[in-house]
C-alpha positions as CSV (number, residue, x, y, z in Angstrom):
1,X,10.9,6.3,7.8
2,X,7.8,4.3,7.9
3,X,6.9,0.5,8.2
4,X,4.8,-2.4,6.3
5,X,3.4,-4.2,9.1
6,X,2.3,-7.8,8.5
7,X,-1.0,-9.2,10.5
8,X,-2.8,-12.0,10.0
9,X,-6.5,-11.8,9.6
10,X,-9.1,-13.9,11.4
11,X,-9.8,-15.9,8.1
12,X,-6.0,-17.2,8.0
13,X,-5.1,-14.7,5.7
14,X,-2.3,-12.4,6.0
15,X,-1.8,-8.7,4.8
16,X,0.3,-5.7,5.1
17,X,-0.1,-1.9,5.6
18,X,2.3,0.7,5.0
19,X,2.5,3.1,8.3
20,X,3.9,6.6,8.4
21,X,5.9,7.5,11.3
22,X,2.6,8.8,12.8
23,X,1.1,5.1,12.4
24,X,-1.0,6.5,9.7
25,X,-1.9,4.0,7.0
26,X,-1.4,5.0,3.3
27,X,-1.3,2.0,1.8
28,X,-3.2,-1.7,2.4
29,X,-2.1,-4.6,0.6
30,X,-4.4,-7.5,-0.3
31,X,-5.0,-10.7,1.4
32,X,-2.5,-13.4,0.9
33,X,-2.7,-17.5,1.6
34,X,1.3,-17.3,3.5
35,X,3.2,-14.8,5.2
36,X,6.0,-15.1,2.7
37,X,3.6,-14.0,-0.3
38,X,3.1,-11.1,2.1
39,X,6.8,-10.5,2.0
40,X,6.8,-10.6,-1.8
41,X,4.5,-8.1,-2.2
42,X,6.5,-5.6,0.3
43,X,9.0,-6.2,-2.2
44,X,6.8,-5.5,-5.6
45,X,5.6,-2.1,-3.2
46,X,9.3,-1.5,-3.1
47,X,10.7,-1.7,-6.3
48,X,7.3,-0.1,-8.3
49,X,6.3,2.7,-5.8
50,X,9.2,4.8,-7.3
51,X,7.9,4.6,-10.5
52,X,4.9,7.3,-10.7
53,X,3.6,5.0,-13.7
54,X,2.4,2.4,-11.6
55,X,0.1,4.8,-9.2
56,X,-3.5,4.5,-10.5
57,X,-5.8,6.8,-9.7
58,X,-9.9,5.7,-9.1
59,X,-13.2,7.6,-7.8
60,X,-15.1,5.5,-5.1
61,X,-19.6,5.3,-5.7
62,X,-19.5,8.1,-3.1
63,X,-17.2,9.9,-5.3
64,X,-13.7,10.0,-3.0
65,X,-10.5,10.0,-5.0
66,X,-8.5,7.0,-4.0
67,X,-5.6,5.4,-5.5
68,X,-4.0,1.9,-6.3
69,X,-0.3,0.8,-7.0
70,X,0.3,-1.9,-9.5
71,X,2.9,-4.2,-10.7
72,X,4.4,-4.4,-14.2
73,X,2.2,-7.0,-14.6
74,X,-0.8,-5.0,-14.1
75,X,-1.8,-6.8,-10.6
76,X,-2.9,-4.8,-7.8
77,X,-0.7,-4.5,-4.9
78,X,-2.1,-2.3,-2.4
79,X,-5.0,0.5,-2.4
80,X,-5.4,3.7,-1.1
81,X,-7.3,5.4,1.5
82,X,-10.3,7.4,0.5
83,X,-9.5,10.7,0.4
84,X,-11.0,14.3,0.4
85,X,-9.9,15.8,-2.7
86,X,-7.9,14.7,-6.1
87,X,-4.7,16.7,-4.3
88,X,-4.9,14.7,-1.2
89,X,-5.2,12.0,-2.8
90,X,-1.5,12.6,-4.8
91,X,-0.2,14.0,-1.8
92,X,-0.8,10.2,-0.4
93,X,1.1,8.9,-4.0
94,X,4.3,11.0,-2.9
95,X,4.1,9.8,0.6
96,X,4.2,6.0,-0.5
97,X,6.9,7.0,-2.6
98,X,8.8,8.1,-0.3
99,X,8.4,5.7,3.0
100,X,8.4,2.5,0.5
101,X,11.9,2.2,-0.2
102,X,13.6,2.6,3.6
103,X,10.0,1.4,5.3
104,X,10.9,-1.3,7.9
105,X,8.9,-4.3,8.3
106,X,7.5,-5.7,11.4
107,X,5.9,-8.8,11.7
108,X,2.8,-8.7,14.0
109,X,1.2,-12.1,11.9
């Protein structure tokens, strides 16, 4: 099933990751100013990481395949691992896919 887990950083700033069941992280949002900008952008991972459109895919300097999911709008929302190979890398689309929608959210800020 999967959660987004809210911290706070050190700096004030809050954030989320998106867990898989085996506390893997496969997706890291930005840093927000307020928890409840946190929240929103849980909900902008939910309603655009069933849309394959809005899964971008990069190459790192060291030349790891990574990937980020973005908004209607064009806005980043979270980023990617980096990852081995261009297949791994979509393997890790599919997987945010698929815990996004029914991913709980805990609240660890």
């Amino acid at each position: 099933m999967g959660s987004f887990v809210i911290e706070k950083g050190a700096t004030g700033a809050f954030h989320f990751n998106l867990q898989a069941d085996n506390n893997e992280i496969v997706l890291t949002s930005q840093h927000y100013a307020s928890k409840q900008k946190a929240e929103e952008g849980i909900a902008s991972v939910k309603a655009n990481a069933g849309t394959p459109e809005r899964f971008k895919h990069h190459t790192s300097k060291d030349g790891k395949p990574y990937f980020t999911l973005v908004a209607a709008n064009g806005e980043t929302i979270g980023t990617s691992e980096m990852y081995a190979s261009k297949e791994k890398a979509e393997e890790g689309c599919a997987a945010v896919a698929k815990l996004a929608a029914a991913a709980t959210t805990v609240d660890q800020a």
